[in-house]
N, C-alpha and C positions, 0 to 999 in steps of 0.2 A: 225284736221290738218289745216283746210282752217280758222278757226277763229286764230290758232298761226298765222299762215304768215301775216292778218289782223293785231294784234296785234305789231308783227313787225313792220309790214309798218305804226304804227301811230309813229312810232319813226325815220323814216325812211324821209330826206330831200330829198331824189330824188322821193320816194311813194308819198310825200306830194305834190311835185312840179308837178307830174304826176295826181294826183285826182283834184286837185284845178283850173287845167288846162282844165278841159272839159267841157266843155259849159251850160252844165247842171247841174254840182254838185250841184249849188246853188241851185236848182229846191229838189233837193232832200234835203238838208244842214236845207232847210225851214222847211223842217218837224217834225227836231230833237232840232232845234234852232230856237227860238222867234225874232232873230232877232241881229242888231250889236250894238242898242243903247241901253242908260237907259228907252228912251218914249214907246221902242218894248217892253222892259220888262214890265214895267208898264201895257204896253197894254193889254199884254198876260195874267200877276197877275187879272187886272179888268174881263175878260173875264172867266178866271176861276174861280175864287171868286163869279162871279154872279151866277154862276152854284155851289155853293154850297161847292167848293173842297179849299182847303190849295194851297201854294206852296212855295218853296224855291226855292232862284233865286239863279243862280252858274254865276258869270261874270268871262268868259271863258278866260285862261292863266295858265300856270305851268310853272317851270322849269328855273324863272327869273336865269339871270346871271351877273343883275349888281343891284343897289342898285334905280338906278332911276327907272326902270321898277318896282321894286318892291312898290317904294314911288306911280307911277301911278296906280299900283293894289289896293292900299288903299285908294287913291282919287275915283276911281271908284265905289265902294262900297260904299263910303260917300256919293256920287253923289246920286247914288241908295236910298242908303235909306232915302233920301233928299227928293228926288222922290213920295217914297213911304209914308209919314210921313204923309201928307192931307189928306189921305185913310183912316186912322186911323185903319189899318184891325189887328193890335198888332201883336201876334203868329200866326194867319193869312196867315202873308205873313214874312216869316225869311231869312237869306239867309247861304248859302253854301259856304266857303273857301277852297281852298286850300293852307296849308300853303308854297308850295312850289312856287306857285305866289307870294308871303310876304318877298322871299330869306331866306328861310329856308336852302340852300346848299349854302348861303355866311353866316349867324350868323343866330342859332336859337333863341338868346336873341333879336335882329331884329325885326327877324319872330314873339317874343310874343309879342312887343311893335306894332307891327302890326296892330298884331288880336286882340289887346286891343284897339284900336282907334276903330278897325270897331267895335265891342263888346258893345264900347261905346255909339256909335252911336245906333246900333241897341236898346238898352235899350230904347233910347233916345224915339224911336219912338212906344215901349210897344214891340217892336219884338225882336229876338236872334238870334244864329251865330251856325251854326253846321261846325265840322271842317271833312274834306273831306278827308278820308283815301287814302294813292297813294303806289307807289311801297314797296312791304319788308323792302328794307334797310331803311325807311323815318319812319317804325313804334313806334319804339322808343322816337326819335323826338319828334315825335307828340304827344303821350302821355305824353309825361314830358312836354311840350307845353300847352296842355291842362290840365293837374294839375295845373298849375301856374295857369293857366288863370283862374279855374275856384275857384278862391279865392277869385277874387273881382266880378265874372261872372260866379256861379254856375249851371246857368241857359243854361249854352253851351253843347251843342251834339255833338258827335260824330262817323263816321263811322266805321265799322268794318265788313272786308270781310272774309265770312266764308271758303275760302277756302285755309285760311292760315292755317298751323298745330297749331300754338302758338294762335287763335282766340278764345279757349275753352275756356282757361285761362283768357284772356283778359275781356272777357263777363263776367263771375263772380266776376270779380275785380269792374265791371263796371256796375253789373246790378242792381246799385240803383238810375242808373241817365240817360239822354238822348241818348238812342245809335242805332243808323242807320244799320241796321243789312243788307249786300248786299251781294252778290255771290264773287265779285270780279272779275276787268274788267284789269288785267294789267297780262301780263306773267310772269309769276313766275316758277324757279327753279323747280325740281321736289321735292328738298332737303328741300323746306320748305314749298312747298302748294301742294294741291292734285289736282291731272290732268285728271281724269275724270270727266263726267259729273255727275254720280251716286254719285260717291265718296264727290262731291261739295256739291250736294243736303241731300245728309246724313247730311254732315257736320252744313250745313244750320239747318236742324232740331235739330241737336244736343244744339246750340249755341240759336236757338229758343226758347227751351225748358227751356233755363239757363236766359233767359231773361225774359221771359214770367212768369218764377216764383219767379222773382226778385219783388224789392219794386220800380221800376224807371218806366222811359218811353220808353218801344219798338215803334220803329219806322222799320216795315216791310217792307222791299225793295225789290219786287217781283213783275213778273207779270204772276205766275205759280200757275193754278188756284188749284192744287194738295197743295202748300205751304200755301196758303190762305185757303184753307179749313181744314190745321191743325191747322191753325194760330188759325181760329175759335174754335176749339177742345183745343186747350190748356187754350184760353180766357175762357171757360168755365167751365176747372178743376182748373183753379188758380182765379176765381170769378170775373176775372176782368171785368168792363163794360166798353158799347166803348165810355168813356172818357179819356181810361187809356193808351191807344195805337194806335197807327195809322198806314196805309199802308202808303209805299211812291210807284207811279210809275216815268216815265218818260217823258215829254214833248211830244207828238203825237206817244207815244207807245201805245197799248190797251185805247182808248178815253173810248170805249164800257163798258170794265171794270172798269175803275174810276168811270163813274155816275152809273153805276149798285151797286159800293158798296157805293156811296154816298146814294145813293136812299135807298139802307140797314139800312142806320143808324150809318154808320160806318166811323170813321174821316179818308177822305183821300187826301192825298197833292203832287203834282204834281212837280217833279223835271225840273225845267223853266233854261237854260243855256240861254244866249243871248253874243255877242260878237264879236268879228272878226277874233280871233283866235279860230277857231271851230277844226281845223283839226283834233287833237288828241282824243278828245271828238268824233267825226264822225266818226275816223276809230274805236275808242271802242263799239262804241252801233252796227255797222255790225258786229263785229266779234262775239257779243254776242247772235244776233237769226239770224237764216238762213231765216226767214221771212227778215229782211231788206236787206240781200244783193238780194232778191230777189225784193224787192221794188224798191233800187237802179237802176240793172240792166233793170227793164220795164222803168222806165222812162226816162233812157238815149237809150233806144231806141223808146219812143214815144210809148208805150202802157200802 
């Protein structure tokens, strides 16, 4: 119940204007975001890179409503991986779209012409472009977005959140190529995705298991150390070694666990946001462990 109302309130202009507002958000905002510029991200990519781990950088914005916001979501990105290009770190360091920053809800032909610049770019620099799964109604979209795209840019991934009903399907259509396998962090109907936590987690395994015995690249989005030790269990019945799949976690969620499973042998890459539009991103990572709203809370009171 308390992560829906979270969820709510990332949608929510008086929530937003009320969290943004406390003196300390920032103090906490730090932990889940690298920062507002291109040089934070950079900063944060070198830092982790030295330590061994991957990361995708997401430059944080959804829901453009005019065509210039959207032109500056694609400048940014450009920016970025401009940025990143001297590092030489290729797949390394990729980054994360949403296509709904690109005005995907003003033309989705737009929206590809978009994500084909940054696409391009990304080649440019030896690195690729995963596209960011967002609410139900945008799924569709996104997929026929991503088939276009991946005709001149095969090499593009994309997310998929197991706790929609229609994600079974989806995964099998898709498990011969790059796909981001996550819980799903956005409120959904009860009519199309599953509302418990049990129910999520099955689901998870199910869509797991459809992946994992595909010919593609799972990319595991988890920080549940129960999913990761099947993870391991299926890598094992389906022969794959760990060149063939990767964990993904979170920017300053479980640090402990990313170098313990670097330290494994095992590829793991670090989901890096950076930007100034954090908000909606901030109120999805509370609602999804009761560890942060708990971290939240201490440090806006000074403990």
């Amino acid at each position: 119940m308390f992560g829906s109302l979270l969820l709510a309130g990332s949608r929510s202009p008086l929530a937003r204007r009320a969290v943004s507002g406390f003196p300390l958000t920032r103090k906490v905002v730090d932990r889940f975001v690298a920062g507002e510029s291109p040089d934070d991200a950079v900063a944060a990519t070198r830092r982790l890179t030295d330590a061994g781990l991957s990361v995708t950088i997401d430059h944080l914005g959804e829901e453009v409503r005019d065509t210039g916001a959207a032109i500056d979501a694609v400048k940014a990105y450009v920016t970025l991986l401009g940025a990143l290009r001297p590092l030489d770190l290729g797949r390394q360091a990729e980054v994360s779209v949403k296509l709904s920053a690109l005005g995907q809800a003003l033309d989705a032909t737009m929206a590809l012409d978009h994500a084909r610049q940054i696409a391009a770019a990304a080649r440019d620099c030896g690195s690729t472009v995963t596209l960011d799964m967002e609410d139900h109604t945008t799924v569709d979209s996104t997929l026929d977005i991503l088939r276009a795209l991946r005709e001149d840019f095969p090499e593009t991934g994309v997310a998929i959140q197991a706790y929609l009903f229609r994600s079974e399907a989806d995964c099998r259509d898709l498990a011969g190529s790059r796909v981001r396998l996550v819980k799903g962090a956005y409120r959904e109907p009860a009519s199309v995705a599953h509302q418990k936590k049990t129910e999520v987690d099955m689901a998870y395994v199910r869509c797991l298991r459809i992946l994992m015995a595909g010919t593609g690249y799972p990319m595991v989005a988890t920080h549940d150390d129960r999913l990761i030790a099947i993870t391991e269990l299926l890598a094992d019945r389906n022969d794959r070694d760990r060149e063939s799949f990767e964990y993904q976690m979170l920017y300053g969620i479980r640090t402990d666990k990313q170098e313990a499973l670097v330290g494994a042998g095992s590829q793991t890459r670090v989901y890096v946001p950076y930007g100034d539009d954090w908000y909606g991103y901030f109120m999805r990572r509370l609602a999804e462990r009761p560890a942060n709203v708990g971290f939240f809370l201490r440090s806006l009171s000074g403990k």
